[in-house]
Every structure is written in C-alpha cells, then in structure tokens.
C-alpha positions in Angstrom: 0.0 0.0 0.0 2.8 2.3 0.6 4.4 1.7 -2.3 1.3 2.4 -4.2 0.5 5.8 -2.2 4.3 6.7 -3.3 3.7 5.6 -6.5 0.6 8.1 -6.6 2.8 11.3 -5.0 5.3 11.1 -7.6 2.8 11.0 -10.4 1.1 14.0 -9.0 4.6 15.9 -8.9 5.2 14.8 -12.6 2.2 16.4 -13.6 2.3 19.6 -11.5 5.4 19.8 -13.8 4.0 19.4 -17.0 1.0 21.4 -15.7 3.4 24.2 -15.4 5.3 24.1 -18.2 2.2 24.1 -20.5 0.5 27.0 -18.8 3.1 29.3 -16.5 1.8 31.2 -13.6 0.7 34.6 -15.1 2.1 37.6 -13.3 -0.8 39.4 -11.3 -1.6 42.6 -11.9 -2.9 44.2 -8.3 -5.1 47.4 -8.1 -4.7 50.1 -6.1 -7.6 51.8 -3.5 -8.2 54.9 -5.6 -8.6 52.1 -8.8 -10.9 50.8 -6.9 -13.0 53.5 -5.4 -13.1 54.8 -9.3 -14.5 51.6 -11.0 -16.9 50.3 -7.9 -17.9 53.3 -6.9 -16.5 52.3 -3.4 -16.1 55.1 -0.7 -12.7 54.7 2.0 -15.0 53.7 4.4 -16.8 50.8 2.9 -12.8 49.0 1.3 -11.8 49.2 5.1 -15.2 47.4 6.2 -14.5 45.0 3.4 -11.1 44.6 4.4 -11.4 43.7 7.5 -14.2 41.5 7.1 -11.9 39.8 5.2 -14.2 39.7 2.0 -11.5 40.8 -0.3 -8.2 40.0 -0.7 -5.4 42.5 -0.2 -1.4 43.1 0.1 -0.3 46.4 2.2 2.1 47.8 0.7 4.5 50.8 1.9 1.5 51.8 4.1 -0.7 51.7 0.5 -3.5 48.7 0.4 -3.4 46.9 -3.2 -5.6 44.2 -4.4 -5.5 42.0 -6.7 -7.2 42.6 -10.4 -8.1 38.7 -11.0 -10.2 39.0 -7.9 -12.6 41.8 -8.9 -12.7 40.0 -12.5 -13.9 37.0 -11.5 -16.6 38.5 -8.6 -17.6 40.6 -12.0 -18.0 37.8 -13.7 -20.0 35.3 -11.3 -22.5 38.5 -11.5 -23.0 37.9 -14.6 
C-alpha cells in the first residue's frame, strides 16, 4: 500500500510539472484603493469594512492597500 501511495505522489509531482510548463503562472496585476473607489464606486469607508471583514483580498504595501485585479474580475464575472 505504501508503495502504491508513493507511486501516486510522484505522479502527481510529474504532472504539476508538465502542468506548469504548458500554462506558467501569469504575473498578477494588483489594483490600487483609488482604482478601486473609481471603477466600484466604493467610498474609503466601505474597502476598510471590506477589508477587515476579510471579504476581499489584499497586500499592504508601503503603508498603501493593493488588491489584486483577477479578484474583482472573476466576482464581476459570477454576477453575470
């Protein structure tokens, strides 16, 4: 059985591999507050409730809050 499970783990790795070499990770392209506020509409008050809600992700930054692009896509998107 252990052999098997071993087996199974190195497969896995081999893929992740191939995985990766057929589609790199894309570099993320991260938005900051003001790009925000402008395309949601969103006012200081309601990206800190957000924030620390923990309902959006988010890097700070030199004492500037970014967030990621990909995010706000996709919640675009499952509005849709």
């Amino acid at each position: 059985m252990k052999k098997e499970i071993e087996h199974l783990k190195k497969e896995v790795a081999q893929l992740k591999v191939l995985l990766l070499e057929l589609h790199p990770p894309k570099e993320e392209d991260w938005l900051d507050s003001a790009d925000i506020k402008q395309r949601f509409n969103f006012s200081d008050s309601k990206l800190y409730r957000l924030r620390k809600a923990n309902a959006i992700p988010y890097a700070k930054i030199g004492g500037r809050y970014h967030y990621p692009k990909s995010f706000f896509n996709q919640y675009l998107l499952n509005k849709i």
